[in-house]
C-alpha positions as CSV (number, residue, x, y, z in Angstrom):
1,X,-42.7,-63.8,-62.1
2,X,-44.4,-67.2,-62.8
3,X,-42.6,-67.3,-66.4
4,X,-38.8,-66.9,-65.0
5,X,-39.7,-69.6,-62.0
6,X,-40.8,-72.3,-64.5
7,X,-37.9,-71.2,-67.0
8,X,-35.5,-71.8,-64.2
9,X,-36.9,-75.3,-62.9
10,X,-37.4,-76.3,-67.1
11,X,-34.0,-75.0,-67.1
12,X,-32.5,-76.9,-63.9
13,X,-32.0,-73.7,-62.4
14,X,-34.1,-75.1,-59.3
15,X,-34.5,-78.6,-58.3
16,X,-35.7,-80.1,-55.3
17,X,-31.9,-79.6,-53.9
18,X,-32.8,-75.9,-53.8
19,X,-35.2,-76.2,-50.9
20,X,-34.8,-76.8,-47.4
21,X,-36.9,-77.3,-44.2
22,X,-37.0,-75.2,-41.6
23,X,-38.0,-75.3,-37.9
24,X,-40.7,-72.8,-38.6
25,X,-43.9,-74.6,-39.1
26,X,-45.7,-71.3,-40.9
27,X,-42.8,-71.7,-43.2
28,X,-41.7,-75.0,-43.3
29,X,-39.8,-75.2,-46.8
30,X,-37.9,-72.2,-47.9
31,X,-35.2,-71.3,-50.9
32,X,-31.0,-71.6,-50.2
33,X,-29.5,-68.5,-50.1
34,X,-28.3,-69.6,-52.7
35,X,-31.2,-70.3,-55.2
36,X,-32.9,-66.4,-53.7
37,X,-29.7,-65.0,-55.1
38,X,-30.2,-66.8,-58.7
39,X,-34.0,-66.0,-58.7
40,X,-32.9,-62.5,-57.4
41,X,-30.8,-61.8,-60.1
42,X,-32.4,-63.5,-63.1
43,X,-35.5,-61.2,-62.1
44,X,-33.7,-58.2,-61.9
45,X,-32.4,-59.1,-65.3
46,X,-35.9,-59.9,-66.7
47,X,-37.2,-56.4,-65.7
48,X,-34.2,-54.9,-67.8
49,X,-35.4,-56.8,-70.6
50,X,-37.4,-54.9,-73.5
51,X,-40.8,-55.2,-74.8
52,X,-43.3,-53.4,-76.7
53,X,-46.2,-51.4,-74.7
54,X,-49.0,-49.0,-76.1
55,X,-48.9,-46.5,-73.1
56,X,-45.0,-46.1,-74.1
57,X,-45.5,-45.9,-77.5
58,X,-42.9,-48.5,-78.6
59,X,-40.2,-51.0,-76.3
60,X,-39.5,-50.0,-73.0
61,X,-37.9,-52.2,-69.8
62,X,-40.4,-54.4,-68.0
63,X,-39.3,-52.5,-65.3
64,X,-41.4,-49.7,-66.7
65,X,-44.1,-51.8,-67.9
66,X,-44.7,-52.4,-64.1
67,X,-45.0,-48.6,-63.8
68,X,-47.5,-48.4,-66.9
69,X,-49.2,-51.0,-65.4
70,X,-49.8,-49.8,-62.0
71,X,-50.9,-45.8,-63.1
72,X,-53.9,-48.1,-65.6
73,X,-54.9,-49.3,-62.5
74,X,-55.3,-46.2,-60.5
75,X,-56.8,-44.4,-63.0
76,X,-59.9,-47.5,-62.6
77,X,-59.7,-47.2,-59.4
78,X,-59.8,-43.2,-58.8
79,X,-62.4,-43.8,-61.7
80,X,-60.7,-41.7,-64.7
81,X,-61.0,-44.9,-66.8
82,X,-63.7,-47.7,-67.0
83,X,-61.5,-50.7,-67.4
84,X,-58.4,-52.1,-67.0
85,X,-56.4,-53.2,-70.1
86,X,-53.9,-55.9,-68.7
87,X,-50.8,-56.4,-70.7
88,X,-49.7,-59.3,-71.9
89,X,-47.2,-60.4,-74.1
């Protein structure tokens, strides 16, 4: 997620127009509706987007990289595997 954010604001996808206060004082700043909509839908995008992962054997969405990710993770936790291999990219 922190890769699209900064592509958008080094993009000028979100400026500090793109915020706005709020009444709320545990959430005093907060996204238009606007700007979640853009971030919602470059996201979505991103997780259709291709790359390669070992567990896959070859490109697959990011959406499923998520997926690959999350069943590493249980198997260290459940203790079927002694380390977690992050991926990155």
């Amino acid at each position: 997620m922190d890769p699209l954010v900064l592509d958008m604001v080094n993009e000028g996808q979100v400026t500090a127009a793109d915020f706005e206060r709020t009444a709320n004082p545990k959430r005093p700043v907060r996204l238009t509706d606007a700007t979640t909509d853009t971030l919602i839908q470059r996201y979505e995008t991103r997780l259709g987007e291709r790359a390669a992962h070992a567990d896959a054997g070859g490109q697959t969405s990011h959406r499923r990289i998520i997926e690959l990710q999350v069943r590493r993770l249980a198997r260290l936790v459940l203790g079927e595997a002694k380390t977690y291999q992050p991926f990155l990219q």
